[in-house]
N, C-alpha and C positions, 0 to 999 in steps of 0.2 A: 312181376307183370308178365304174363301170358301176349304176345304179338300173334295175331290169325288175321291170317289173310283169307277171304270170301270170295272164291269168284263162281260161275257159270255161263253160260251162253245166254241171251234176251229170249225172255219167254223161259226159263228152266225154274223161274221159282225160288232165286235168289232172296228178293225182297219181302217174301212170309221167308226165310230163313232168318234172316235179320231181326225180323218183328219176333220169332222166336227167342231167338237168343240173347235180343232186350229186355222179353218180361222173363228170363233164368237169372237177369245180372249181368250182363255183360253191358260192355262201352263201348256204344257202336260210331267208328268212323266213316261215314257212308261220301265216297268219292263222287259219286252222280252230283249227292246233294254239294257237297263244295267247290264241283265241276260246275253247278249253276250260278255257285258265288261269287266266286272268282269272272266271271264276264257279268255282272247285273250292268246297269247304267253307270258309269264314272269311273269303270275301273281299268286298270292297263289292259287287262284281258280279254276288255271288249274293245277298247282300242285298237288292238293286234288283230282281232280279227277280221273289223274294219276296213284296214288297212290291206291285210291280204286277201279278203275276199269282195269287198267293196261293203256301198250304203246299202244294196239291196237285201243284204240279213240281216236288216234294220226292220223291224217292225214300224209303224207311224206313232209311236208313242217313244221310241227311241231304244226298245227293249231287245233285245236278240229273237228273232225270229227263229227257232227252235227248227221246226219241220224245214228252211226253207234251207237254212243250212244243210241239217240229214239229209235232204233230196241232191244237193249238192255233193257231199262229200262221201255219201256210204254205197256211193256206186265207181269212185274215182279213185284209187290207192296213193295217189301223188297228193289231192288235196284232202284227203283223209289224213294223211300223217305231216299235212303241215297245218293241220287245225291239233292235231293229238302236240304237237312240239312248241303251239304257243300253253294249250292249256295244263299238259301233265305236270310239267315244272312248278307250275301253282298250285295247282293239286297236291302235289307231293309236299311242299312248302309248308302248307296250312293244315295239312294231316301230322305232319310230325310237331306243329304246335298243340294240334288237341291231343295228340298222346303223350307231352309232356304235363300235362293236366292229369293224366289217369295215374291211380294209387299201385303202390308196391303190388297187392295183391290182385288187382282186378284182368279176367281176361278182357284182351279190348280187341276187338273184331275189325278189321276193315275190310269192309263189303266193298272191294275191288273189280268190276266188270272187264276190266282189259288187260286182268294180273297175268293170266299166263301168256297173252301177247307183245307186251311189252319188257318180257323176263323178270319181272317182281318177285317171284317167289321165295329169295334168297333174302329180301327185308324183312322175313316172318319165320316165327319160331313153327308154325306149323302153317300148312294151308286146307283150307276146306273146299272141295267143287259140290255145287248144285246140280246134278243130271238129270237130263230128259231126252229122250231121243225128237230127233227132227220133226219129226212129224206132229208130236205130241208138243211141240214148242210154235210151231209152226201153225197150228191149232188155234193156237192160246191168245198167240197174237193178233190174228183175223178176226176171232170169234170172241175172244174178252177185251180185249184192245184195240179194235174197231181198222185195224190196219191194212192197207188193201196189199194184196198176195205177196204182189210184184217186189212192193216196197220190205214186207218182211223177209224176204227171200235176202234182199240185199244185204241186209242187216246181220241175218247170219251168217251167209259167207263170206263179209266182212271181217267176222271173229275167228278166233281160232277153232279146231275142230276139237271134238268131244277126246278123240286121240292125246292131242297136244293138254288139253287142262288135262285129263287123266294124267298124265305122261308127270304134271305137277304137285301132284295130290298125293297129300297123309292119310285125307278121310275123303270118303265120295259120300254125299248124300244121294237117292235116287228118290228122283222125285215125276216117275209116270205115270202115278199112280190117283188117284184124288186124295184132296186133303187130310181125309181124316190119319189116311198111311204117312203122313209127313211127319205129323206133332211125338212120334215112339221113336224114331230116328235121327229126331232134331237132339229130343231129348236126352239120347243116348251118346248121339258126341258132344254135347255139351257135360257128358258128368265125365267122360275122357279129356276134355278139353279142362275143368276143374282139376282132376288128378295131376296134369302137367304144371297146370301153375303153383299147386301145391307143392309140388316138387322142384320148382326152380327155386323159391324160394329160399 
């Protein structure tokens, strides 16, 4: 088994990375998505948060109110990281249950958004970044993700900088370019990323 860890900055195009490297074969762990399971209705993780942040990222249906948190926390570094310390611990938990599920041979990808922030890089046999410069992310956000300026701005200098993921990276994807430039470079590390699993074995 091949361990890749995925990360990029919001807005870089991570998530068509993913969707590539599921129809190549690969076992993808996607931390967002277990990031929303881990807090649904009834679970400790939305209790924790409850708690520290009150009933108002309560939705009236009893659901986590998604945005109201973000407007909350991704402009605050003190309750940003005490929302990241109820949930990564669960995250992390439930990720290394679905990759004890994955075969000998298969690579298994975890599409990680806050891998190089939080030091992860060292749980994976290799790491992969998605690139895009600011501006072109920055873009993406506003104009395909309906997000106002202010709010996207927060969000990425929330993250770590393009320096710091480089700084963790085997392979860079560069992705400023339109689609169609994506799908020959996706596809070129993933038949590198093949090679190494071939080789572990």
């Amino acid at each position: 088994m091949l361990k890749v860890g995925l990360t990029g900055g919001i807005g870089a195009g991570k998530s068509e990375v993913s969707r590539l490297f599921v129809s190549y074969g690969a076992v993808l762990i996607d931390a967002d998505k277990i990031a929303r399971e881990v807090v649904e209705p009834g679970t400790p993780g939305l209790a924790a948060i409850v708690e520290a942040f009150g009933e108002g990222v309560l939705t009236a249906e009893g659901t986590l109110d998604r945005p109201k948190l973000g407007s909350l926390v991704f402009a605050d570094a003190e309750r940003l990281a005490t929302l990241n310390a109820i949930v990564h611990p669960l995250v992390g938990a439930r990720s290394a249950e679905l990759e004890r599920l994955a075969g000998p041979e298969d690579v298994v990808v975890h599409d990680v958004p806050l891998l190089a922030e939080n030091g992860l890089a060292p749980l994976y046999d290799l790491v992969v970044v998605v690139d895009a410069s600011a501006g072109t992310r920055l873009d993406r956000l506003v104009r395909i993700r309906g997000m106002a300026e202010e709010e996207a701005r927060n969000r990425m200098a929330a993250q770590a900088t393009a320096e710091q993921r480089r700084a963790v990276a085997d392979l860079v994807i560069d992705n400023d370019g339109p689609l169609d430039a994506l799908e020959p470079q996706v596809r070129k590390v993933w038949e590198q990323l093949r090679e190494r699993a071939a080789e572990s074995r």
